[in-house]
DRENTORTI-922685 format. One line per field, with one value per atom (N, C-alpha, C): residue number from 1; x, y, z. Coordinates in Angstrom, 3 decimals, always signed. Last residue first. Layout:
num	(NUM / ...)
px	(X / ...)
py	(Y / ...)
pz	(Z / ...)
***
This chain:
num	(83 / 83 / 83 / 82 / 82 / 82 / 81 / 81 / 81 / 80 / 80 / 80 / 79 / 79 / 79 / 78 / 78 / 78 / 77 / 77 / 77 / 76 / 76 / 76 / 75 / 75 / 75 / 74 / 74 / 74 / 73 / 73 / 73 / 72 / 72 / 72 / 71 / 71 / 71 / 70 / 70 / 70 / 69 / 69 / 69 / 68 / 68 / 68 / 67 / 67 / 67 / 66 / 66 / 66 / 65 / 65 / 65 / 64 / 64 / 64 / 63 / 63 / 63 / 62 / 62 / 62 / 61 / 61 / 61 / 60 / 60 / 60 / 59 / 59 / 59 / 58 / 58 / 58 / 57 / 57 / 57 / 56 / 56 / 56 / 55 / 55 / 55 / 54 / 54 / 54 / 53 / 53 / 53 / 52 / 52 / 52 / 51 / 51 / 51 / 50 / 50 / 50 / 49 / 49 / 49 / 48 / 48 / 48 / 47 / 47 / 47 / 46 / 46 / 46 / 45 / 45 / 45 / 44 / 44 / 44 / 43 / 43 / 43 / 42 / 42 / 42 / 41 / 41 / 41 / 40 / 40 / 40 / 39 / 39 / 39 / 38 / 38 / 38 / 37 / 37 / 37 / 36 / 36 / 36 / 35 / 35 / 35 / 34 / 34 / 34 / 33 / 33 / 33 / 32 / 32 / 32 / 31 / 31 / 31 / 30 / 30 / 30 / 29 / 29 / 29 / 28 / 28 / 28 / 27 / 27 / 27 / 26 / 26 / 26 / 25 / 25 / 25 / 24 / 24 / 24 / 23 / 23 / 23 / 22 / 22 / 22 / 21 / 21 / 21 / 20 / 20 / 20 / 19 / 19 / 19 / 18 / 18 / 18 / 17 / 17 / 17 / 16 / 16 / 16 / 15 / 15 / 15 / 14 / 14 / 14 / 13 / 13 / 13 / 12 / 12 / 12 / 11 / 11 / 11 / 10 / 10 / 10 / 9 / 9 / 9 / 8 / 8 / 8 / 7 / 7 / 7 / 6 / 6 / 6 / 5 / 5 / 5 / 4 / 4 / 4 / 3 / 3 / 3 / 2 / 2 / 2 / 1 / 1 / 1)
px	(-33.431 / -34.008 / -34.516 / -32.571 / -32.617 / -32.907 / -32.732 / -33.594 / -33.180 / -30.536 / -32.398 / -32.996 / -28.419 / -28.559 / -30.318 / -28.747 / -28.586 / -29.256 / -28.445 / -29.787 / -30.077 / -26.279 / -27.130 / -28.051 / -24.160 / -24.573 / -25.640 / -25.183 / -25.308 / -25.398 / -23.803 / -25.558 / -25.987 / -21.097 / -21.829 / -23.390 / -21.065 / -20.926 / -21.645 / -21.573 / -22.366 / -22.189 / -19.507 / -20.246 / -21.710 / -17.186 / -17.672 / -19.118 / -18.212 / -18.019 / -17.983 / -19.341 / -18.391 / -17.431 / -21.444 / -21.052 / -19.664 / -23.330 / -23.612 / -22.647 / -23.179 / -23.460 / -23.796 / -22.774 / -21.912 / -21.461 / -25.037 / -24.898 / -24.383 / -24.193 / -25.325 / -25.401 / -22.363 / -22.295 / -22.909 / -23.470 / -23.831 / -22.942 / -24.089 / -23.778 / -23.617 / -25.485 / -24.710 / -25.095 / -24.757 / -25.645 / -24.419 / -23.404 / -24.489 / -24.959 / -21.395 / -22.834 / -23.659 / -18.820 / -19.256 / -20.406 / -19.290 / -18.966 / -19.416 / -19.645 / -21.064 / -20.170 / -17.979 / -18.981 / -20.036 / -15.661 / -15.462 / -17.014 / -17.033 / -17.001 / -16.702 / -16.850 / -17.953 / -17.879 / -14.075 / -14.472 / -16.238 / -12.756 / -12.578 / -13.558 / -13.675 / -14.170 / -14.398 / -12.793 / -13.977 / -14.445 / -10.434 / -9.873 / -11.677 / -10.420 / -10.179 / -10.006 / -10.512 / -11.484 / -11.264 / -8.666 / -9.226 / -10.557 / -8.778 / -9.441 / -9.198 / -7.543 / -6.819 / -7.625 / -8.875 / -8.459 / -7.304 / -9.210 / -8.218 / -7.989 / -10.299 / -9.251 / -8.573 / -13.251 / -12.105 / -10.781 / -14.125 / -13.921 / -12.843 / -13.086 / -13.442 / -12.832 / -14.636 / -13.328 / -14.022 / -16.468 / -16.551 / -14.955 / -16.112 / -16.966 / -17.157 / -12.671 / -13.693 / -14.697 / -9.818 / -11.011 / -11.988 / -7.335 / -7.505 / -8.952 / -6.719 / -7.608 / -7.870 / -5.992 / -7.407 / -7.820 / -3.945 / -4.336 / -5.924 / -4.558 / -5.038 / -4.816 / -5.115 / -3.906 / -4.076 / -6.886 / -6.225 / -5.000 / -7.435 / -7.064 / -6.827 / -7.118 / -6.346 / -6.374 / -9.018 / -7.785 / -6.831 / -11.309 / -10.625 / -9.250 / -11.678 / -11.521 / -10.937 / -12.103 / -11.675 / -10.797 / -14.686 / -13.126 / -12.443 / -16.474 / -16.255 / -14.622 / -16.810 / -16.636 / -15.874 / -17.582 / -16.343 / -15.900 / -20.172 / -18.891 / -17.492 / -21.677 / -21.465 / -20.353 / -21.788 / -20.916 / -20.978 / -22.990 / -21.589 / -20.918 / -25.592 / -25.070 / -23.052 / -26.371 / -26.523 / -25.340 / -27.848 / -26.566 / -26.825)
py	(-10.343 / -11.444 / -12.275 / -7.914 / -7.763 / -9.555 / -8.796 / -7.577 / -7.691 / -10.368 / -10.828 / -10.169 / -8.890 / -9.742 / -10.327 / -6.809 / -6.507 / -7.585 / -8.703 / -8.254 / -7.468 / -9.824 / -10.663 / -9.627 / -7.258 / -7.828 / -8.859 / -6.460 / -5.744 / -6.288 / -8.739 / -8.957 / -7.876 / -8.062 / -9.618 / -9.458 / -5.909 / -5.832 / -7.302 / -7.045 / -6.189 / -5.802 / -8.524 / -9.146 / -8.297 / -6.571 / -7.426 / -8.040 / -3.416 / -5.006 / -5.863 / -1.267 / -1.147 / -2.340 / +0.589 / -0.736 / -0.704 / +2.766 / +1.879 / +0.818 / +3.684 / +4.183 / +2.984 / +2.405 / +2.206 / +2.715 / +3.202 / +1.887 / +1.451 / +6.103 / +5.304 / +4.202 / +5.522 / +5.531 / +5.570 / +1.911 / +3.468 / +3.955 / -0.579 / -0.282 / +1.476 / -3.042 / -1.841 / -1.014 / -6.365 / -6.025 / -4.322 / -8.687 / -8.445 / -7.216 / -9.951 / -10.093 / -9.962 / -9.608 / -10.834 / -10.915 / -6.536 / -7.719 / -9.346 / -5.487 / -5.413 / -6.670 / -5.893 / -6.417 / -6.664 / -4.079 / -5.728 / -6.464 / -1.851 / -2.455 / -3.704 / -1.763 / -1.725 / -1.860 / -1.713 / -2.401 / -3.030 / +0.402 / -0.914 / -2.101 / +2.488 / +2.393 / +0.575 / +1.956 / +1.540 / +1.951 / +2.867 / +1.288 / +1.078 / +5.271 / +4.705 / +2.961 / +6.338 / +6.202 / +5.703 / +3.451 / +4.653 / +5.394 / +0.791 / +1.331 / +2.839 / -1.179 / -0.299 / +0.763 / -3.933 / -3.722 / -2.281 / -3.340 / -4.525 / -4.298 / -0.423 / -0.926 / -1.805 / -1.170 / -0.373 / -0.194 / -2.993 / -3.278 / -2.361 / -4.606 / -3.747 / -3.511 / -8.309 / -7.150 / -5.914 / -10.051 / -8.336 / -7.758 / -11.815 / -11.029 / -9.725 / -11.621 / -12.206 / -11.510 / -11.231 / -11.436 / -12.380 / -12.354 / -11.011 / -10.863 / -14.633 / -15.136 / -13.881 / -13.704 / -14.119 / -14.419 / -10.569 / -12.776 / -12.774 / -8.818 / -9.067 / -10.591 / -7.431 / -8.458 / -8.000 / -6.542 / -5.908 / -6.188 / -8.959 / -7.598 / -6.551 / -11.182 / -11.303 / -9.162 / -11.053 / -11.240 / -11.141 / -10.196 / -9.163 / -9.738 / -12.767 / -11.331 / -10.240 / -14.266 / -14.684 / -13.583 / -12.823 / -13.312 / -13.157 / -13.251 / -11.849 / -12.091 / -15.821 / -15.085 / -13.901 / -16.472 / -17.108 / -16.675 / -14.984 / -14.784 / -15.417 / -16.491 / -14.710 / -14.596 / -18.656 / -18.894 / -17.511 / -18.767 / -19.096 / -19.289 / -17.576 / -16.908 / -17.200 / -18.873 / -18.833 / -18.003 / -18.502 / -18.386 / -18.186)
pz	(-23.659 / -23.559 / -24.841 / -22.198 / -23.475 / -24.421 / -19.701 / -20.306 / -21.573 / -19.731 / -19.048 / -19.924 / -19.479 / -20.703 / -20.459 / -17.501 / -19.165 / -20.283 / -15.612 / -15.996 / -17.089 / -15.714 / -15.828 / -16.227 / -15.282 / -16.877 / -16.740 / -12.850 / -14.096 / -15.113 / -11.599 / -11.054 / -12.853 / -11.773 / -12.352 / -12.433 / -10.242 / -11.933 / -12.993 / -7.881 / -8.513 / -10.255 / -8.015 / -7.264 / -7.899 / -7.833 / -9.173 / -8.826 / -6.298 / -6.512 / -7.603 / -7.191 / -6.898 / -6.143 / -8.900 / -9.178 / -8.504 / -8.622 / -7.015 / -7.991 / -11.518 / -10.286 / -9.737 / -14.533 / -13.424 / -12.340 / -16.010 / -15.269 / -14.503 / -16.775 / -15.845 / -15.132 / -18.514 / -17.880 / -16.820 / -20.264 / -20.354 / -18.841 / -22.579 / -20.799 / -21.309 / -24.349 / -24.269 / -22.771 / -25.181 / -24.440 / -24.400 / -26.312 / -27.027 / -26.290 / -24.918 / -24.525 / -25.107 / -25.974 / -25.688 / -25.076 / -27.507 / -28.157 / -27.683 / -25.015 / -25.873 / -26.630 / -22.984 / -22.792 / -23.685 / -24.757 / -24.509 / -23.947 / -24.330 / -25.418 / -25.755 / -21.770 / -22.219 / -23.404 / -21.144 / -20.570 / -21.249 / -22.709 / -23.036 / -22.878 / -21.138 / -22.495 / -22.552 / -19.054 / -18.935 / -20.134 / -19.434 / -19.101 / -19.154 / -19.793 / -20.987 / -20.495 / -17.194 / -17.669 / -19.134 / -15.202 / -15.811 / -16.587 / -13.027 / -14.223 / -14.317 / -11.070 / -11.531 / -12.681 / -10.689 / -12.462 / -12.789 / -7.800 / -8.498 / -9.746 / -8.368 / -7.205 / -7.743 / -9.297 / -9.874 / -9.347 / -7.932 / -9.629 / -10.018 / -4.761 / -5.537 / -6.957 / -4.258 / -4.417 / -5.397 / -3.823 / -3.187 / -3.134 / -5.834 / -5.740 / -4.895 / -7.020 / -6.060 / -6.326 / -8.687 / -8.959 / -8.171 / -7.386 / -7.104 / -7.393 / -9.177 / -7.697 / -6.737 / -11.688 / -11.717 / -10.283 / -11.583 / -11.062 / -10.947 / -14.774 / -13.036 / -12.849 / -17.345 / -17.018 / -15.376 / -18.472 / -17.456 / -16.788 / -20.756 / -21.079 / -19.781 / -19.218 / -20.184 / -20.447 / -16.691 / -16.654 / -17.686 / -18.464 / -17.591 / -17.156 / -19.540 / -20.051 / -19.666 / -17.169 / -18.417 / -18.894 / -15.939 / -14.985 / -16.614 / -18.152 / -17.271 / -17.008 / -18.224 / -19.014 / -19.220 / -15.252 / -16.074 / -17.233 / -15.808 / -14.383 / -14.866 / -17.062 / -17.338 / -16.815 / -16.311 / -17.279 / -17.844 / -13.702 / -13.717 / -14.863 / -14.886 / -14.099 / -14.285 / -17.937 / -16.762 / -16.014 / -21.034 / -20.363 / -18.873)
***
């Protein structure tokens, strides 16, 4: 899976379950700002990722994530690493 089909994935998803305009979704928009997230909105969020990635996120993971731009770079290397 390459980069532009993590990202189209990502977009996809988040537009249907945050319900966001998908053209609000850029890379240096901020993740938690445009989605609006709580902390039950990043349950979601990481459980929606393990389902379509395969891959489990922690709150750990989501120190320094404050771009999609950076959330995108997170799941590539989730999914690398778990290879």
């Amino acid at each position: 899976m390459n980069k532009a089909e993590i990202i189209e994935i990502i977009n996809s998803f988040l537009v249907e379950e945050f319900e966001v305009e998908g053209d609000a979704i850029t890379p240096e928009a901020n993740l938690k700002e445009t989605l609006g997230l709580d902390s039950l909105d990043y349950v979601d969020l990481v459980v929606t990722i393990e389902a379509n990635f395969g891959v489990k996120l922690g709150e750990a993971d989501f120190v320094g994530i404050a771009t999609f731009q950076n959330f995108y770079d997170l799941i590539e290397n989730k999914i690398k690493a778990k290879g």
